[in-house]
N, C-alpha and C positions, 0 to 999 in steps of 0.2 A: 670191284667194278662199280659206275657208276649208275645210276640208278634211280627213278622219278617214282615214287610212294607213295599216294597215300595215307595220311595217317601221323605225316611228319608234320612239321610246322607250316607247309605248303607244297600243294600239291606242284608245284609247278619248280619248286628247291631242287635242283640237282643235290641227290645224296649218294653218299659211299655207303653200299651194303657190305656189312661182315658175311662173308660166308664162301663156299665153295664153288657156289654157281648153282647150286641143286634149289629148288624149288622150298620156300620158308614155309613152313607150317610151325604154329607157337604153341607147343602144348598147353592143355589147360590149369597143369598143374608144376609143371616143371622146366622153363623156359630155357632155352640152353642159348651161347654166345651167335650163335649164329642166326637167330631174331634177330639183335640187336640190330640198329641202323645210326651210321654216324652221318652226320648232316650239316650243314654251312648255317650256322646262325649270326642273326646280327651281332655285332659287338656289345650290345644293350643287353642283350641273355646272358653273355656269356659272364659279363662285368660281376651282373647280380649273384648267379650262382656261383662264381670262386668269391667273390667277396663273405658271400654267408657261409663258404664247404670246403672251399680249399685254408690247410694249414694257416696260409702266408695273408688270406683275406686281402688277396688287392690283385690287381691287373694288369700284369704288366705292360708299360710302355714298347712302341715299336711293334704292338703285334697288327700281323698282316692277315691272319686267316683264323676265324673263329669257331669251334665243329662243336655239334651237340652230339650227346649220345642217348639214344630214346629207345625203349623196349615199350611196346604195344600202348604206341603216343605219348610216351611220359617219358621227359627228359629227367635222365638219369645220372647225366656228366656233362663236364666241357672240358674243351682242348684249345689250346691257345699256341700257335707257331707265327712265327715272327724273328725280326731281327735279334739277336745275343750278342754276347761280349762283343765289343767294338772290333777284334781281332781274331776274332773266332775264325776266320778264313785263314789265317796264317796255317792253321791248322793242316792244312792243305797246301800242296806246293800247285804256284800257278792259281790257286784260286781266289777269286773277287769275293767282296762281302754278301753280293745276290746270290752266288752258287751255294753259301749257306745258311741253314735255318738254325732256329732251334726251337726243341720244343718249351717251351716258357712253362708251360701249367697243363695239368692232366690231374683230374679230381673226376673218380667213378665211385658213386652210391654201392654202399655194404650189400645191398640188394638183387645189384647185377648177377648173373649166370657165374658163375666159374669160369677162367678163364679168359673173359670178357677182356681184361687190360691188353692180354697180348696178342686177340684177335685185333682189337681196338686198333694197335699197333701194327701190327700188318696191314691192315687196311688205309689205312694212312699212308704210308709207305710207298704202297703199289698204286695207288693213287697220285702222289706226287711224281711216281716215275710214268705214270702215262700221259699226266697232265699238268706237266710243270718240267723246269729247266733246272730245278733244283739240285745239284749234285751231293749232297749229302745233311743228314738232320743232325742235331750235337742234342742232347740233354742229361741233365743232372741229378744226382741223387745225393739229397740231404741228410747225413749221419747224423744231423744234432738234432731229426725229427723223426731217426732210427728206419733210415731209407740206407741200403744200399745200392739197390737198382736191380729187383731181383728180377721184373719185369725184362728192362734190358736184356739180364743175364740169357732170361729164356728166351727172349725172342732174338738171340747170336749178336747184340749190339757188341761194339768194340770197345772196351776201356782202356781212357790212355792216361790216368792218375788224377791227382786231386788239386787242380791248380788255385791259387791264391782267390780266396772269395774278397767281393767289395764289402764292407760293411752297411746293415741294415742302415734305416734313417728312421728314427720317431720323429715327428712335425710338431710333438707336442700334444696330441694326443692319442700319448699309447699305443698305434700305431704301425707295426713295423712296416715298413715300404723298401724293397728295393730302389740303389740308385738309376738304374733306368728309368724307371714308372718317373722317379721327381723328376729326375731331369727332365724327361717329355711332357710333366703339367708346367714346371719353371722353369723350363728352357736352361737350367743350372741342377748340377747335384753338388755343388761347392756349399761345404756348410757354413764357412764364410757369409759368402752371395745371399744362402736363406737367411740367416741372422740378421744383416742388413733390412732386409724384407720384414722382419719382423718377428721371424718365427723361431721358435723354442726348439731348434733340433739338438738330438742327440744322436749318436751313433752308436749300431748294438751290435759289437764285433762277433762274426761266424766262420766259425769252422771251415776249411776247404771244403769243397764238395765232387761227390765219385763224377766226373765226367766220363760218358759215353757217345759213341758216335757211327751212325749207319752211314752204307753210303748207298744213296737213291741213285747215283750211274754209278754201278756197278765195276765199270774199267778206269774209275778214281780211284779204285782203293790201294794203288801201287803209291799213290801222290801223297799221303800220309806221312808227316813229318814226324807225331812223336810215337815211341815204340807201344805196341801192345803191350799191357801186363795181364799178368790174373785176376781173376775178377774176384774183390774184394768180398771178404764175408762177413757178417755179425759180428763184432767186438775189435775185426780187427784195425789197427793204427792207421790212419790215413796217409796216402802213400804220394811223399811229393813228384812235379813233373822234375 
């Protein structure tokens, strides 16, 4: 639900509260997921903290919606949803690039409650379906960073295989970036184009990665074009579309 706090970054931030509705009280010794408050931060917060906590240290391009994650005033995560793959909507039968999101970045502190990712993740969700047109979220999970998407698993996401990833881009300094993120500073992810420009890229080939996918309206999920599979585990082979 959403929800005006106290405590967040502004008192006056519409925030998503994790929880059941029941009244928060934060023990003083053992804080559990349902403290937690996720909250709309500027894109300046969120930049800082994946660039120093998440894996991949950079921000992706196209993102449209920034959320922090704070347990008793202290931000503790960021989430980044935004535009994905160019074609992600195909995904969908009937649907436009607006009806989908994805989630880009999700980096939560060792420190959080137990289970905090996958309230995190509900919350988010229900929130997008009371206050947004979005019909469904897509997000990834990176096996060469020894992610299968256990998250997902538990919170009933849908996996539909491990479609063909772009390659990294180093700019020349060590680096890796996604080609979205380049191409939204240089309007180009041709590494052609940046050479011209001047710059030293390289390209750092990766692994497909587990995609998964909810659906925020509910009576989309008949429109789903590619088949469910099982949901992959530890070690095993990545499974082409």
């Amino acid at each position: 639900m959403i929800t005006t706090r106290a405590g967040g970054a502004d008192r006056s931030t519409p925030t998503l509260q994790v929880g059941d509705g029941v009244s928060n009280t934060t023990p003083a010794l053992q804080p559990h997921a349902r403290d937690v408050v996720v909250q709309i931060i500027p894109p300046h917060l969120a930049r800082a903290i994946l660039i120093r906590d998440h894996y991949l240290h950079s921000m992706p391009g196209a993102t449209r919606l920034c959320l922090g994650v704070f347990l008793e005033r202290q931000i503790l995560g960021a989430i980044t949803l935004g535009a994905g793959p160019i074609n992600a909507h195909r995904l969908i039968d009937g649907a436009e690039r607006d009806d989908v999101w994805t989630l880009s970045r999700l980096w939560l502190d060792d420190s959080l409650p137990p289970n905090t990712e996958s309230h995190v993740l509900a919350v988010v969700v229900r929130s997008l379906r009371r206050f947004t047109a979005v019909k469904a979220l897509i997000a990834y999970a990176d096996p060469s960073a020894g992610h299968v998407g256990t998250v997902y698993q538990a919170s009933g996401w849908l996996y539909t295989g491990s479609p063909h990833s772009l390659p990294l881009l180093d700019l020349g300094d060590g680096i890796p970036r996604h080609c979205r993120s380049v191409g939204s500073a240089f309007s180009s992810h041709s590494v052609a184009y940046l050479r011209r420009r001047g710059l030293a890229v390289r390209q750092i080939p990766q692994p497909p990665k587990y995609r998964y996918i909810v659906f925020i309206d509910r009576s989309w999920r008949d429109r789903l074009v590619p088949a469910v599979l099982p949901y992959p585990k530890r070690g095993d082979p990545n499974e082409r579309d």
